[in-house]
C-alpha positions in Angstrom: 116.5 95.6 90.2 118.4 97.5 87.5 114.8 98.2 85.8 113.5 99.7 88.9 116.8 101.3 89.7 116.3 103.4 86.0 113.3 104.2 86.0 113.3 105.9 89.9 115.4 108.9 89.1 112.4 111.1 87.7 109.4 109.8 90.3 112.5 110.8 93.4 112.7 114.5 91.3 109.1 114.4 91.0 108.8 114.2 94.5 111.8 116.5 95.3 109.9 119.2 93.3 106.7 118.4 95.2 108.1 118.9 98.9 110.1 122.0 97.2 107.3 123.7 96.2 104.9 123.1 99.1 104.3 125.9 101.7 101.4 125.1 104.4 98.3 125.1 104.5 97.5 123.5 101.2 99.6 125.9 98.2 102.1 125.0 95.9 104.0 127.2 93.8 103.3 127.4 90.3 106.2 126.8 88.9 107.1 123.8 90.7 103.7 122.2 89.8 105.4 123.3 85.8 108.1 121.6 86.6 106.5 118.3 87.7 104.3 118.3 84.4 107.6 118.3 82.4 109.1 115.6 84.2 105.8 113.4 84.2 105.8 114.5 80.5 109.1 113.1 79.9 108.5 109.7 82.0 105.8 108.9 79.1 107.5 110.5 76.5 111.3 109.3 77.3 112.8 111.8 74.8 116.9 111.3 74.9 117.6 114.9 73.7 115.3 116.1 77.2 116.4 113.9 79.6 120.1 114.6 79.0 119.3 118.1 79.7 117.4 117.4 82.6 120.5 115.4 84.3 122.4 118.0 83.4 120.5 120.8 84.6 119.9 118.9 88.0 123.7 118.2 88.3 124.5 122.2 88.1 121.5 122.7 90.5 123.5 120.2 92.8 126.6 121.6 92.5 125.2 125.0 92.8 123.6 123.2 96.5 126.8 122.1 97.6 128.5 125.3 96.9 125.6 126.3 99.7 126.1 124.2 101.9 129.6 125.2 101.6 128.8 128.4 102.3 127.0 128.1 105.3 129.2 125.9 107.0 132.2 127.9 106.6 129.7 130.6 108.6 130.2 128.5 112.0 133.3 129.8 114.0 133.1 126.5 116.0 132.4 122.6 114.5 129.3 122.6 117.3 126.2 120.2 117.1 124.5 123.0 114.5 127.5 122.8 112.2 127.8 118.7 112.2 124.2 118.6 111.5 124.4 120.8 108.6 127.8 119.5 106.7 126.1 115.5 107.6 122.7 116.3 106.5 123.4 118.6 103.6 126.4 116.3 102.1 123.8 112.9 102.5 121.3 114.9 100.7 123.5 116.3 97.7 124.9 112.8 97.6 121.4 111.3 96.8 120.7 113.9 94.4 124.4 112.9 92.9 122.9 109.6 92.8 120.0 110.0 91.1 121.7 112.4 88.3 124.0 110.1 87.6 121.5 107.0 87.1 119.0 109.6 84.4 122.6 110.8 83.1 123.5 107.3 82.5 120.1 106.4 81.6 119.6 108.2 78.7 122.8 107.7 77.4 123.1 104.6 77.3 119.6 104.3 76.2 120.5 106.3 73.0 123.2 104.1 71.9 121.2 101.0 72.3 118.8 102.5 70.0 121.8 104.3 67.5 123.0 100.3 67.7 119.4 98.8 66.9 119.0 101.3 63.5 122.7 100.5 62.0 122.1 96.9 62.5 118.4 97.0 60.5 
């Protein structure tokens, strides 16, 4: 479970970046499609120094959301069906974002001192 649970955080940003970029009938913008051939890029390559910047780009990006959502919900005069579906739906979606930042966050560091471990002890 843990294996799959580390290794999910870029396919879910993969797919995020996918659905981001997509705009009917059949286009994607270009530099989403960029963006996904980084991130497939780093799921072969697994380089430490790249995937902590990657967490901690997507965790400003997510704060940067929240701020949004924020925003827009302090637009509503009244706490109506509009407003509850905006604060529920935007907080569960920044929350799985959370998620997932945390898990590559914790993934490559933790990764790097397992292999900073491995070297002293050869």
């Amino acid at each position: 479970m843990k294996s799959i649970l580390l290794k999910s955080p870029e396919y879910y940003f993969i797919i995020l970046a996918i659905l981001a970029g997509y705009s009917p009938p059949f286009y994607i913008n270009p530099i989403f499609i960029g963006i996904v051939g980084i991130l497939v890029l780093q799921i072969f390559f697994k380089n430490r120094i790249s995937g902590l910047t990657f967490g901690i780009i997507f965790f400003l990006i997510n704060l940067y959301f929240l701020g949004a959502v924020i925003s827009e919900f302090s637009e509503f005069n009244e706490f109506n069906s509009k407003a509850k579906q905006l604060i529920f739906v935007g907080s569960g979606i920044w929350t799985l974002n959370l998620f997932f930042v945390l898990i590559m966050i914790y993934k490559y560091l933790n990764g790097s001192s397992k292999r900073n471990l491995e070297l002293k002890t050869e």
